[in-house]
gemmi code that builds the backbone of each chain (N, CA, C; Angstrom):
import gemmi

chains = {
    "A": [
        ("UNK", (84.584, 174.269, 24.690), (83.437, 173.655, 25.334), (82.497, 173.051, 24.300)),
        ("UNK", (82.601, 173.725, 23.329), (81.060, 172.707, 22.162), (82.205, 172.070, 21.742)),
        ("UNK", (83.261, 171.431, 21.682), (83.579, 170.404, 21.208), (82.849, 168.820, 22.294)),
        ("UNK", (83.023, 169.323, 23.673), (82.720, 168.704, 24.565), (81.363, 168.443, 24.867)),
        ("UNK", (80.563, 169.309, 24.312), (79.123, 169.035, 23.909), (78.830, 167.707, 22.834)),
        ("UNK", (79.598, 167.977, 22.101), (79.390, 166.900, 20.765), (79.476, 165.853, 21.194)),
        ("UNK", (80.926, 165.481, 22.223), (81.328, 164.875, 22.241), (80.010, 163.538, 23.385)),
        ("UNK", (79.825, 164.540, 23.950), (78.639, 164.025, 25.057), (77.289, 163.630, 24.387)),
        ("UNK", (76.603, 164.496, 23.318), (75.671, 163.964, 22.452), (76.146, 162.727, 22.030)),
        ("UNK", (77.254, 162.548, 21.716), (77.349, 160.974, 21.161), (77.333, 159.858, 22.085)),
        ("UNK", (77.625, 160.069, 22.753), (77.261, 159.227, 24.465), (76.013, 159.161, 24.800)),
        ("UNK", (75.381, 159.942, 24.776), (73.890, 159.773, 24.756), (73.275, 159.190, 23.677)),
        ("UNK", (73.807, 159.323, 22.306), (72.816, 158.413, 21.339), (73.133, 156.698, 21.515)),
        ("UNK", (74.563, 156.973, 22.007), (74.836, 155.396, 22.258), (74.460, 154.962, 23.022)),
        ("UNK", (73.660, 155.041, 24.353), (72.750, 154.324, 25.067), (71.524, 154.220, 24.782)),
        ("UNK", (70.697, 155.510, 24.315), (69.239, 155.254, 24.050), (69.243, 156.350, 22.581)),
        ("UNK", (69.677, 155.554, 21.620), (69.561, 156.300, 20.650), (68.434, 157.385, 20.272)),
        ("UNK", (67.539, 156.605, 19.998), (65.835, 157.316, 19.819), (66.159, 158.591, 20.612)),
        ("UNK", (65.489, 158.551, 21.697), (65.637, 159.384, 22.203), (66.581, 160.996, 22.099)),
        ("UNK", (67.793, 160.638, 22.410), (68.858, 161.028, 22.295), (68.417, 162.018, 21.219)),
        ("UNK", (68.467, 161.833, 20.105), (68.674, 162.313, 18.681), (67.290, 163.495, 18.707)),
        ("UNK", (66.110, 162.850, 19.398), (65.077, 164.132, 18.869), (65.721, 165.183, 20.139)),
        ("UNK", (66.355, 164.886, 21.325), (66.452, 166.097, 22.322), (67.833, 166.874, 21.558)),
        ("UNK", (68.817, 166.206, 21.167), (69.349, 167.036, 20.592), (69.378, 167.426, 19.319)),
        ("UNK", (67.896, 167.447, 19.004), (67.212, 168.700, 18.202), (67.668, 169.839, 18.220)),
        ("UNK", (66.653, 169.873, 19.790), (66.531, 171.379, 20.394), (67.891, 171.460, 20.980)),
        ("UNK", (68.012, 173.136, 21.200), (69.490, 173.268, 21.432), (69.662, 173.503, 22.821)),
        ("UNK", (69.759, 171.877, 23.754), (70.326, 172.107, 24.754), (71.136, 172.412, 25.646)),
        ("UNK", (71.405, 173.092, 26.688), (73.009, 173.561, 27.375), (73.429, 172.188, 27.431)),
        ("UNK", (75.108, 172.352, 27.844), (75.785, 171.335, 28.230), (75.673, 170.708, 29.536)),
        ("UNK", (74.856, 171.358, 30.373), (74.613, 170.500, 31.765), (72.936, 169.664, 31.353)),
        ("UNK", (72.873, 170.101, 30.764), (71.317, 169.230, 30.025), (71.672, 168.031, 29.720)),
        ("UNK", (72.177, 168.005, 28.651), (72.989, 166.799, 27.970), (73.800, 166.303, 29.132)),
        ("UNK", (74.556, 167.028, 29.887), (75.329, 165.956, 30.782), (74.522, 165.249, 31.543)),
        ("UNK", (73.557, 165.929, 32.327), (72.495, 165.380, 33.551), (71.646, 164.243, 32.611)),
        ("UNK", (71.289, 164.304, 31.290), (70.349, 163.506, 30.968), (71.277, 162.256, 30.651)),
        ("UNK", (72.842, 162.527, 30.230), (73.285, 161.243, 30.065), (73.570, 160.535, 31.446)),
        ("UNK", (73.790, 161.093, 32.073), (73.800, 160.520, 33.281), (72.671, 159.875, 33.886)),
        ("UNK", (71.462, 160.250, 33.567), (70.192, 159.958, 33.426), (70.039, 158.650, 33.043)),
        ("UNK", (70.578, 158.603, 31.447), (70.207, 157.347, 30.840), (71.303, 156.598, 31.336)),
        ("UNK", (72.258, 156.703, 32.219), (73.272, 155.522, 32.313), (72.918, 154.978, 33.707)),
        ("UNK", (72.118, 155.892, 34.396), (71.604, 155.489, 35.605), (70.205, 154.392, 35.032)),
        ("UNK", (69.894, 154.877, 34.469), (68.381, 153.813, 33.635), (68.369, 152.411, 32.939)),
        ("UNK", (69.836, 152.692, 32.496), (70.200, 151.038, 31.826), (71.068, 150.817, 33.222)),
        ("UNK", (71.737, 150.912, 34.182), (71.979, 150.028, 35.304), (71.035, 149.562, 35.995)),
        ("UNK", (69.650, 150.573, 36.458), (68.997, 150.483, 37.166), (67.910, 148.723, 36.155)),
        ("UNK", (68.056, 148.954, 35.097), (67.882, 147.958, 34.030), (68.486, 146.796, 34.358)),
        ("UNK", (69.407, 147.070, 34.307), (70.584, 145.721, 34.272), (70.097, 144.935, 36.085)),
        ("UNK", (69.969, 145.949, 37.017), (69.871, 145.221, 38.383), (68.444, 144.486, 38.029)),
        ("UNK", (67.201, 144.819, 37.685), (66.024, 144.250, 37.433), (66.673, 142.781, 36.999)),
        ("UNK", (66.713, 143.274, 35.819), (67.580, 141.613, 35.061), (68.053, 140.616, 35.850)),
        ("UNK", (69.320, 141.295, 36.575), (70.008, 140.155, 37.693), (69.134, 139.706, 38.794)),
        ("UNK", (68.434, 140.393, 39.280), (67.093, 140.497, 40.330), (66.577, 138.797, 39.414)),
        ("UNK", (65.806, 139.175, 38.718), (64.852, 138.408, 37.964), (65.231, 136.879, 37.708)),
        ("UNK", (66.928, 137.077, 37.439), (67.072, 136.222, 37.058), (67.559, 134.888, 38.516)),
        ("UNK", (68.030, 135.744, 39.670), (68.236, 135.097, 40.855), (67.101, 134.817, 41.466)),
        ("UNK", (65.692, 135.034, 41.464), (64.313, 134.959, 41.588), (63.760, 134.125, 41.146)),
        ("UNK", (64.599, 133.924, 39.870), (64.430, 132.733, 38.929), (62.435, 132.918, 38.251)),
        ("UNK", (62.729, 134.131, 38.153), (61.808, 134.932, 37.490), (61.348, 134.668, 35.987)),
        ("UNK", (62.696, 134.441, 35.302), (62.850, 134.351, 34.147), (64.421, 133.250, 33.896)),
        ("UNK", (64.415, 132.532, 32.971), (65.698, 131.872, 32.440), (65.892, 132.241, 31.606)),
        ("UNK", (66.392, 133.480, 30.757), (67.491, 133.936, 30.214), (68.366, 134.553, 30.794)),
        ("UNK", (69.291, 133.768, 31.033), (70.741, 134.055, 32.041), (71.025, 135.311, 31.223)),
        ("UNK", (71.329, 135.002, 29.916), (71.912, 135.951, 28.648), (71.538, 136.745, 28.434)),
        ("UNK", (70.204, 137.611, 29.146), (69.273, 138.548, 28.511), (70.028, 139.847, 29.867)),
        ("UNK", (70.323, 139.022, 30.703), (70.862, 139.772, 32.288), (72.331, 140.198, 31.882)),
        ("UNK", (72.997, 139.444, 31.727), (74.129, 139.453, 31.380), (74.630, 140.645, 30.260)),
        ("UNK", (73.518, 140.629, 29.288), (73.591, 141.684, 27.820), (73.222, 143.008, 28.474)),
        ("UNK", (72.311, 143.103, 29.476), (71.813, 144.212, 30.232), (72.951, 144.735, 31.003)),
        ("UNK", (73.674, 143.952, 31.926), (74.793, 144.342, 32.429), (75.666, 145.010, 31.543)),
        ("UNK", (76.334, 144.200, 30.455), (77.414, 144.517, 29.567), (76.657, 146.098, 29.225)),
        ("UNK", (75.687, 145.971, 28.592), (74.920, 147.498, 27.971), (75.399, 148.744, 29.030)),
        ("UNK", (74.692, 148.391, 30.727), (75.019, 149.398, 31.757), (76.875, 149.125, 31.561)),
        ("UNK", (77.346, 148.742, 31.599), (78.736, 149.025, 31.753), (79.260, 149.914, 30.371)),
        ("UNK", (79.083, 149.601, 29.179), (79.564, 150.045, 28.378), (78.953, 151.837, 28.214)),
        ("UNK", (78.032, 151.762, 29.070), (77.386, 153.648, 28.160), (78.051, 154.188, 29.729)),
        ("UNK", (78.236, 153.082, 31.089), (79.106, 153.753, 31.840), (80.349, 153.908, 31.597)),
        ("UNK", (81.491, 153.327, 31.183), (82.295, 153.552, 30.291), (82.351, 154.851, 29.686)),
        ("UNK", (81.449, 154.997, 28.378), (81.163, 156.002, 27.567), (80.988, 157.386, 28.500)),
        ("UNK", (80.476, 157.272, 29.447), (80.103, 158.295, 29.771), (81.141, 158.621, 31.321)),
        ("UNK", (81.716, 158.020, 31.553), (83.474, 158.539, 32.105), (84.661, 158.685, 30.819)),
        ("UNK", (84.725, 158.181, 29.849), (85.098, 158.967, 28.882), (84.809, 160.670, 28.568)),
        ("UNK", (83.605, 160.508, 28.518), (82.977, 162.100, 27.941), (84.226, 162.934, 29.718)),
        ("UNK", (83.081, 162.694, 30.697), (83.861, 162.878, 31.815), (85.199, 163.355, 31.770)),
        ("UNK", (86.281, 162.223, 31.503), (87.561, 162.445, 31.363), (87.878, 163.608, 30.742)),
        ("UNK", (86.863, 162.991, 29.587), (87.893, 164.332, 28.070), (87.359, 165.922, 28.741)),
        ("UNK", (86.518, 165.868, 29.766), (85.842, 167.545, 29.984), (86.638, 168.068, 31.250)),
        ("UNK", (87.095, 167.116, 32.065), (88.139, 167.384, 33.615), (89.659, 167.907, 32.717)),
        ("UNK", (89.939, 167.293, 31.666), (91.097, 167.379, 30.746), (90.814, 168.617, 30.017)),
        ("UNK", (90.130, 169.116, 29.147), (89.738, 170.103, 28.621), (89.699, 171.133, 29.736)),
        ("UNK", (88.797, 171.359, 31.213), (88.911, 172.099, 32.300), (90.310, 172.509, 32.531)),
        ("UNK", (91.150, 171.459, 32.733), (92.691, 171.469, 33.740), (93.226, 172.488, 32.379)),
        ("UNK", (93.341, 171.766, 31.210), (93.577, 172.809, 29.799), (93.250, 174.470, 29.850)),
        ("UNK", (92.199, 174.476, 30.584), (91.964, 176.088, 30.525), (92.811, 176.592, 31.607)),
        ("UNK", (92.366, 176.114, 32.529), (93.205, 176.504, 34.254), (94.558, 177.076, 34.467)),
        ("UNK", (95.290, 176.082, 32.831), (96.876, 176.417, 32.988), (96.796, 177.322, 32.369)),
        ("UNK", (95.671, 178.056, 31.425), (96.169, 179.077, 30.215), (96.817, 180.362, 31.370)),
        ("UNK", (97.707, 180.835, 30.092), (98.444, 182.076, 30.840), (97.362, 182.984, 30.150)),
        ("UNK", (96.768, 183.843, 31.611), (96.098, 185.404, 31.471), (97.384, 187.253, 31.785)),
    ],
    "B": [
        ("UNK", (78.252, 153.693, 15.643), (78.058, 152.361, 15.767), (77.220, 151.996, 16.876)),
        ("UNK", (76.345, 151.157, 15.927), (74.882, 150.587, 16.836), (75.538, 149.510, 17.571)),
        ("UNK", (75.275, 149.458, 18.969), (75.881, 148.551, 19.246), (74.366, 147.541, 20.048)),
        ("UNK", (73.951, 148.243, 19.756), (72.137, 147.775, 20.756), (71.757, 146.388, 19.849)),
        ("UNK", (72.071, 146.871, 18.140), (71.327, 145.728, 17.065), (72.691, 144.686, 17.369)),
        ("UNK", (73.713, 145.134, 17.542), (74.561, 143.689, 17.420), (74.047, 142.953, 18.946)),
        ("UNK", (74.153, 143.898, 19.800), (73.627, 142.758, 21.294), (72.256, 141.795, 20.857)),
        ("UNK", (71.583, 142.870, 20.012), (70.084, 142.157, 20.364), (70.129, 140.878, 19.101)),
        ("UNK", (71.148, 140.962, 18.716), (71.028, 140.018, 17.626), (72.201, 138.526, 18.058)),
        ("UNK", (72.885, 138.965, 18.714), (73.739, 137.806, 19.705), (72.722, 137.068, 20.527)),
        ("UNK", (72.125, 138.270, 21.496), (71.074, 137.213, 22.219), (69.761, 136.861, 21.897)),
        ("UNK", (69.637, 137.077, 20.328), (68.737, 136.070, 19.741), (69.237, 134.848, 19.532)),
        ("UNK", (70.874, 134.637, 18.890), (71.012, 133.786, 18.731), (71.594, 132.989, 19.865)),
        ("UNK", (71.504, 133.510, 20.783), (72.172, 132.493, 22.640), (70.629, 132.037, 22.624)),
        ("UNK", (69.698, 132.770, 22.811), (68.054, 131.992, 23.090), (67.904, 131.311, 21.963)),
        ("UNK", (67.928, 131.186, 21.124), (67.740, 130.028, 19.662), (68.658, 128.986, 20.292)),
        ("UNK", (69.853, 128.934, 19.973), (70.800, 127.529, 20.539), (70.677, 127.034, 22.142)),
        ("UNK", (70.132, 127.999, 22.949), (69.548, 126.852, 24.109), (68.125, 126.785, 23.755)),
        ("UNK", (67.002, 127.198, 22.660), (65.946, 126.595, 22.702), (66.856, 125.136, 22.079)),
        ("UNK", (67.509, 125.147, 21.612), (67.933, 123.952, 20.099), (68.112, 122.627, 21.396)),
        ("UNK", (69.224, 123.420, 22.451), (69.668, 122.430, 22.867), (69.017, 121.497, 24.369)),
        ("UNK", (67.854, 123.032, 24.566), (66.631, 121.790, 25.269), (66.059, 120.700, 24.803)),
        ("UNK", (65.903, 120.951, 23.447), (65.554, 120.128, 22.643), (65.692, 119.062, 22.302)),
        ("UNK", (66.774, 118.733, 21.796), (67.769, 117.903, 22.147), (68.328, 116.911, 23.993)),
        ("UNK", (68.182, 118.145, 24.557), (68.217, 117.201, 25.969), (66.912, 116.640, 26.053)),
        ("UNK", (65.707, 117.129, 26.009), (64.329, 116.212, 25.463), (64.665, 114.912, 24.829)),
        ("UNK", (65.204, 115.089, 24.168), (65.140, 114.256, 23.348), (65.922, 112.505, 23.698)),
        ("UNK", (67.414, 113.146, 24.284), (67.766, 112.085, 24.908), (67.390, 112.020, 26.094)),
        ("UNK", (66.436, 112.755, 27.036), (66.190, 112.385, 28.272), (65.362, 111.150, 28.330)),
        ("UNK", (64.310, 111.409, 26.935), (63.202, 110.791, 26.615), (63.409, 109.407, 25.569)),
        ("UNK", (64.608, 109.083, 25.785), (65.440, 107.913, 24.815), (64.180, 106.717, 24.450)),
        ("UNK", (64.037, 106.380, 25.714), (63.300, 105.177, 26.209), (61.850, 105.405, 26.725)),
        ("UNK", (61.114, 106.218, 26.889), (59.869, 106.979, 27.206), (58.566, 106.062, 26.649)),
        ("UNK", (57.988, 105.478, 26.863), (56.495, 105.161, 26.576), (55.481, 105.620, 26.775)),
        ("UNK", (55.405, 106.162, 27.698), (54.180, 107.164, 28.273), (54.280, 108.494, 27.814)),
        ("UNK", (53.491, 108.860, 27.415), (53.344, 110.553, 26.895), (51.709, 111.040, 27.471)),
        ("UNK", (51.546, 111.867, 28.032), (50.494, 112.907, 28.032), (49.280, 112.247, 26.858)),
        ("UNK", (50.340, 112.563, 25.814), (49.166, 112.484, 24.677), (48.695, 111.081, 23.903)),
        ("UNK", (49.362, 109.757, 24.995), (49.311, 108.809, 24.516), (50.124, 108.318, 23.900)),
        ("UNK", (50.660, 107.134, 24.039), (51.921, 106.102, 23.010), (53.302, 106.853, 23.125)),
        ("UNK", (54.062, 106.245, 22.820), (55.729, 106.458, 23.022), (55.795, 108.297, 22.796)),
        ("UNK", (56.995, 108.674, 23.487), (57.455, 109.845, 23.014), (57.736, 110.269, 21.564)),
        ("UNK", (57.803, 111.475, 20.559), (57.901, 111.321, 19.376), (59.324, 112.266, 19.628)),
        ("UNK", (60.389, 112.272, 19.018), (61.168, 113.274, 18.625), (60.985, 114.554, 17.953)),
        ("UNK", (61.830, 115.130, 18.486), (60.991, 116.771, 18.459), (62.266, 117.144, 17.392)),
        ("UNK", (61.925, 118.198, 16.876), (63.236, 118.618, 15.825), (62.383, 120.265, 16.046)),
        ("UNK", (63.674, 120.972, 15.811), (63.234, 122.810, 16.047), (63.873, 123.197, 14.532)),
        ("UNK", (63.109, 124.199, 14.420), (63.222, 125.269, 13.398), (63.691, 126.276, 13.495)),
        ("UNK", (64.293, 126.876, 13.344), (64.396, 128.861, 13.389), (64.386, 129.538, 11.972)),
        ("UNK", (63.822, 130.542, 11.937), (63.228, 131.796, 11.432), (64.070, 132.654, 11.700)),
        ("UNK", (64.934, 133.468, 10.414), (64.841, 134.769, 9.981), (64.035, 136.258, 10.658)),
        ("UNK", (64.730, 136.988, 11.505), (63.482, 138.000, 11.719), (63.801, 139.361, 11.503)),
        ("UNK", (63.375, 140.327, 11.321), (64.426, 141.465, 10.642), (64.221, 142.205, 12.222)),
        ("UNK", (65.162, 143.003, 12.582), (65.741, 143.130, 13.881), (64.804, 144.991, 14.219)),
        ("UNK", (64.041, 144.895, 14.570), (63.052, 145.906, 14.978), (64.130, 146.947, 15.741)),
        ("UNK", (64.277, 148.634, 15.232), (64.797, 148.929, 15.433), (65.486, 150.544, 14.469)),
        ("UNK", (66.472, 151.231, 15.196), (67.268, 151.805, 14.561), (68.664, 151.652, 13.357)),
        ("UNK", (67.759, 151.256, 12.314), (68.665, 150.574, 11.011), (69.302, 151.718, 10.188)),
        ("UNK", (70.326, 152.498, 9.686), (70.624, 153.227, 8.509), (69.764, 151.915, 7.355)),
        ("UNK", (69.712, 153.212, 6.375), (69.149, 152.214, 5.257), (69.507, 151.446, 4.441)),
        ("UNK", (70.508, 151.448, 4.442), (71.786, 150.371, 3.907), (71.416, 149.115, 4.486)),
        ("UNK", (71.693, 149.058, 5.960), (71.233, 147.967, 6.226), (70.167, 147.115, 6.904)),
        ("UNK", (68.832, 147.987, 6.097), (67.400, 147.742, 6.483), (67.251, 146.136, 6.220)),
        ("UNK", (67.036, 145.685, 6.744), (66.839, 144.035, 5.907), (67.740, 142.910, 5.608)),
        ("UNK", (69.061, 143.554, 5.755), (70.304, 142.968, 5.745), (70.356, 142.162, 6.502)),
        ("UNK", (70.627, 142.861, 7.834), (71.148, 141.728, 9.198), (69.392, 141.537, 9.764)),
        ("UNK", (69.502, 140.276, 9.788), (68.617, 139.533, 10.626), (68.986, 138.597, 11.765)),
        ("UNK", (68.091, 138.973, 12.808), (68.167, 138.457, 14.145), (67.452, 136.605, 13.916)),
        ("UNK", (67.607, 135.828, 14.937), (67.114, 134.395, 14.901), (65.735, 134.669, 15.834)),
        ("UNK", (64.515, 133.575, 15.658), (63.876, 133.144, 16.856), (63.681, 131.910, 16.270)),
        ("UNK", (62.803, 131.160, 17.486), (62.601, 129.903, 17.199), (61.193, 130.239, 16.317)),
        ("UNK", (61.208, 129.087, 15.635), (59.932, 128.915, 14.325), (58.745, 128.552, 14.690)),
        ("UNK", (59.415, 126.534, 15.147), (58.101, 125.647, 15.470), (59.140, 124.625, 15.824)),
        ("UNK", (58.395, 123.858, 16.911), (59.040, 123.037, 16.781), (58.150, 121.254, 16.954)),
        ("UNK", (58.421, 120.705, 15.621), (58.147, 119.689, 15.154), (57.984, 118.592, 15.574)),
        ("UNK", (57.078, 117.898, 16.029), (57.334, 116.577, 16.254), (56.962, 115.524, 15.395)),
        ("UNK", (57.965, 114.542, 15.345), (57.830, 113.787, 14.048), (56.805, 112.426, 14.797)),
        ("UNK", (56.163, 112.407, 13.780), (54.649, 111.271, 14.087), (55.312, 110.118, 13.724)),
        ("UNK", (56.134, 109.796, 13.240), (56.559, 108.017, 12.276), (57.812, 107.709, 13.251)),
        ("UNK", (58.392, 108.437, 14.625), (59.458, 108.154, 14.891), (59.400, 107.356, 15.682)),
        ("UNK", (59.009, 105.966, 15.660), (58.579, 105.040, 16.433), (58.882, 103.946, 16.362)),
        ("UNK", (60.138, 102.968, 16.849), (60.653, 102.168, 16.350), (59.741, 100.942, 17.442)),
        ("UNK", (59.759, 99.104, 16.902), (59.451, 98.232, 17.714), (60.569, 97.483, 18.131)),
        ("UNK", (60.461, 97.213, 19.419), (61.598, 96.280, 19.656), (60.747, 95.482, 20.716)),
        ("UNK", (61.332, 93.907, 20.447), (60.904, 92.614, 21.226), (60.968, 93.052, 22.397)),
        ("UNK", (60.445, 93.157, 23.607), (60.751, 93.178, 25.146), (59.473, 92.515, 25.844)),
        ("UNK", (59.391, 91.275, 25.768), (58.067, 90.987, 26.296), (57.952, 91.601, 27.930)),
        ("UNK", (58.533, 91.435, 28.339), (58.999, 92.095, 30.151), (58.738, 93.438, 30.049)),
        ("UNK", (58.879, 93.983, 29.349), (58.255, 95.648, 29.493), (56.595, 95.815, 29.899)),
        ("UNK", (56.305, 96.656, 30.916), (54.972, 96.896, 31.309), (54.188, 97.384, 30.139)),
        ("UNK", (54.818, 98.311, 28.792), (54.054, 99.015, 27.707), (54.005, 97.383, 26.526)),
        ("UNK", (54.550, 96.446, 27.303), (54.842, 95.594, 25.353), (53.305, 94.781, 25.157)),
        ("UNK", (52.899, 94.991, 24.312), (51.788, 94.178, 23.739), (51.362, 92.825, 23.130)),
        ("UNK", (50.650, 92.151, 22.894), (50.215, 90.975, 22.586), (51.637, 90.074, 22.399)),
        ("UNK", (52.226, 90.438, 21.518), (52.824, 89.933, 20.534), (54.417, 89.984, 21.278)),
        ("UNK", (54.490, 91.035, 22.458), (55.509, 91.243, 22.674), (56.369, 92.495, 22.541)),
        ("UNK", (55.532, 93.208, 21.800), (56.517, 93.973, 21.252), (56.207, 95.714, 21.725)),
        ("UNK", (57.366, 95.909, 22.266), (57.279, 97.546, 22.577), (57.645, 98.744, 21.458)),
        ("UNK", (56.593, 99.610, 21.967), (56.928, 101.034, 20.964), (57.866, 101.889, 21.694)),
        ("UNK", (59.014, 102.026, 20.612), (59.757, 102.744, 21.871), (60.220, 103.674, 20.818)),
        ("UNK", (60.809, 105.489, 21.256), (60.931, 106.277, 20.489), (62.286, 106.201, 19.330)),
        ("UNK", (62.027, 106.821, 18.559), (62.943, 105.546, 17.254), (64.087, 107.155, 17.547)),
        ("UNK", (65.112, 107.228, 18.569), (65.830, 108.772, 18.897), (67.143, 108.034, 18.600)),
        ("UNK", (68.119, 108.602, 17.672), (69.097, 108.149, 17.242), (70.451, 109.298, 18.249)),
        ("UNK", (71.015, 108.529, 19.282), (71.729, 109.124, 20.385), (72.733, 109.709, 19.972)),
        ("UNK", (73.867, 109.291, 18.701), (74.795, 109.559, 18.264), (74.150, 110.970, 17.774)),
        ("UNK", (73.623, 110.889, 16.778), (72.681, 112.375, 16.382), (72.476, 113.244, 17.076)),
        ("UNK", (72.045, 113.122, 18.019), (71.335, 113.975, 19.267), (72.951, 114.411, 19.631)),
        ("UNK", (73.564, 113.634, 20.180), (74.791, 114.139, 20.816), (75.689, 115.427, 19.461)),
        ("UNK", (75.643, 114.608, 18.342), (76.041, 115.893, 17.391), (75.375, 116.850, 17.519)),
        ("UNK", (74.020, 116.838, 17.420), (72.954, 118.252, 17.440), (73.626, 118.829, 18.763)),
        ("UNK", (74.006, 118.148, 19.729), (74.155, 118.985, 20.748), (75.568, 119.613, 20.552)),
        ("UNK", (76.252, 119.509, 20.546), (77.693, 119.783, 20.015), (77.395, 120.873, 18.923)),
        ("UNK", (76.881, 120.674, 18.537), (76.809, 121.835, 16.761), (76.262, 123.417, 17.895)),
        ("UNK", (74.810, 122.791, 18.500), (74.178, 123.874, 19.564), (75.168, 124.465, 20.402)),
        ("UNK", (75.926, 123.857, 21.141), (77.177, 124.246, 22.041), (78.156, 125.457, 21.437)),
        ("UNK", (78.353, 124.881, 20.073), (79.399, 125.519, 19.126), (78.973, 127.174, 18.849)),
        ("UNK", (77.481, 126.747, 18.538), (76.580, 128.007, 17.646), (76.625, 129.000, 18.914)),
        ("UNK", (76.413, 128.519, 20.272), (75.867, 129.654, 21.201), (77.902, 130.181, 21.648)),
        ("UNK", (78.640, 129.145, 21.576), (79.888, 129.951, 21.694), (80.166, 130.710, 21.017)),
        ("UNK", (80.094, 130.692, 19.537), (80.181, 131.366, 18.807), (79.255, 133.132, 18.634)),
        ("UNK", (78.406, 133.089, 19.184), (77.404, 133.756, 19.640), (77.834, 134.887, 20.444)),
        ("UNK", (78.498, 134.025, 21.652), (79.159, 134.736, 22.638), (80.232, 135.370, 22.166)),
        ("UNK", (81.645, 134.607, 21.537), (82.595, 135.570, 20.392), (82.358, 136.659, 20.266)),
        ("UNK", (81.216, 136.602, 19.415), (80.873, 137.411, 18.584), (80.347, 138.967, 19.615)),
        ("UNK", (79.636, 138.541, 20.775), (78.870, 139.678, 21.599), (80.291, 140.069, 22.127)),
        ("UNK", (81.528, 139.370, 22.635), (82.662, 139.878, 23.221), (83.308, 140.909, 22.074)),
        ("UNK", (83.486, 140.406, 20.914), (84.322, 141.176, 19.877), (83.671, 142.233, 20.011)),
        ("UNK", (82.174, 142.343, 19.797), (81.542, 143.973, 19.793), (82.203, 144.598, 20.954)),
        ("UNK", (81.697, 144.431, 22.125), (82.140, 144.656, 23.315), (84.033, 145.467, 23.343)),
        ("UNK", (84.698, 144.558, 22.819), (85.628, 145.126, 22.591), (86.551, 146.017, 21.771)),
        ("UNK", (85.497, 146.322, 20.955), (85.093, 147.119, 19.346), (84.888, 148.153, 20.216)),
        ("UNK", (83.855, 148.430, 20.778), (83.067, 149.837, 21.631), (84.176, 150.161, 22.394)),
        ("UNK", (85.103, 149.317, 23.235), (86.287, 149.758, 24.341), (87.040, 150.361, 23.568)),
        ("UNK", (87.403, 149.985, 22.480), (88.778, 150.285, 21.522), (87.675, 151.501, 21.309)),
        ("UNK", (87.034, 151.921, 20.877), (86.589, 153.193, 20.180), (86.706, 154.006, 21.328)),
        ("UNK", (86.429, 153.737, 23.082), (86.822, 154.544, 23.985), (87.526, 154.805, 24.047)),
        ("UNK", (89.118, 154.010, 23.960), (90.376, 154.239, 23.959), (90.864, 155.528, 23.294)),
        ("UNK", (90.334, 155.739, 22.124), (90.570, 156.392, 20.334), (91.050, 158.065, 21.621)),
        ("UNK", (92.222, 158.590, 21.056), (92.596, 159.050, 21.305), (93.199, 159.284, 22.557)),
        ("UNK", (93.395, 158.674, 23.630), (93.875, 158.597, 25.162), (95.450, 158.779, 24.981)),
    ],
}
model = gemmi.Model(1)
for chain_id, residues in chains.items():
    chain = gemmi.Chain(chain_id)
    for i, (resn, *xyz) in enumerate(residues, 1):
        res = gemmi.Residue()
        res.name, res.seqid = resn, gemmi.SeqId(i, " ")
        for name, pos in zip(("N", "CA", "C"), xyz):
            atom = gemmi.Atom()
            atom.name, atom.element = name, gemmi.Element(name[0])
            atom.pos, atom.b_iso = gemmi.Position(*pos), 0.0
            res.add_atom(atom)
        chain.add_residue(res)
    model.add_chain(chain)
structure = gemmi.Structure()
structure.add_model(model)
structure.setup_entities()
């Protein structure tokens, strides 16, 4: 399981670095870190819709600024069904151990 | 791997090459223009960009290194004012002769082409990251 911790801290610095780095300071559980990355991947989509909003509103003309916002929410979503994967995989890993 | 400074530094340079290439469409929109706001023919505009160091989470290696684009200033040239005979023009004067903006089209059309190139290139460049970060998801599957 703390491999799967690590692995999730790094998912979190890759969306909102700053951040990221002073909370895992302190020594948070692994549903901390999971809920907050989930947190921040909900925050850069919820980001990315503003953008597209704005830009169909014609709010603003940087097509490219929406677009980079999108790519951003997709990629730390990405990242963070990775973490996902590798912890359902690690789970199923224990499940089979012989007791 | 930062991937925040390479975005934010792609779409500095996508907003630099369409400031470049408004510019430029100014420029030939305004080929033939006599009237300006500020009085007498249109002048040709020429843009600048500036160096900016990319505000942010840098290792120190590369504090200062990579720099992001913005636009500078952008210039308008006072002497770009060519005369040509048109007595029939509503702007031509005594003599005949109209001020008309001295905008060299062939030019403009390169500037625009070079701008086109720079913001594709731009884009490249934001895809390769993009697919840099996937491949690092991949890393072990």
């Amino acid at each position: 399981m703390n491999e799967l911790t690590v692995g999730n801290r790094g998912g979190t610095s890759l969306s909102i670095p700053t951040e990221a780095r002073t909370r895992t300071g302190t020594a948070g559980g692994f549903s901390d870190a999971l809920s907050n990355a989930v947190a921040e991947v909900n925050n850069l989509h919820q980001n990315a819709d503003k953008a597209v909003l704005n830009v169909q509103a014609g709010h603003t003309d940087s097509l490219h600024e929406a677009i980079i916002a999108l790519e951003k929410a997709d990629i730390s979503f990405r990242t963070m069904m990775t973490v996902r994967n590798k912890m359902i995989e690690a789970y199923q890993e224990i499940m089979r151990m012989q007791v | 791997m930062d991937l925040i400074t390479s975005f934010k530094i792609s779409g500095s340079g996508l907003a630099a090459q369409r400031a470049k290439l408004d510019v430029v469409t100014s420029n030939l929109a305004n080929v033939s223009t006599t009237r300006t706001p500020e009085g007498g023919p249109y002048r040709k505009k020429t843009i600048a960009f500036a160096a900016e160091n990319v505000a942010g989470n840098f290792s120190s290696a590369m504090n200062g290194a990579v720099q992001s684009v913005k636009v500078d200033e952008i210039r308008e040239d006072p002497n770009s004012i060519k005369r040509v005979y048109d007595p029939a023009h509503p702007d031509a004067d005594a003599k005949g002769f109209v001020a008309l903006p001295d905008i060299n089209i062939m030019a403009e059309m390169a500037d625009m082409i070079a701008a086109s190139r720079a913001y594709e290139a731009c884009v490249t460049a934001f895809d390769s990251t993009k697919n840099m970060v996937q491949k690092t998801l991949e890393m072990g599957r």
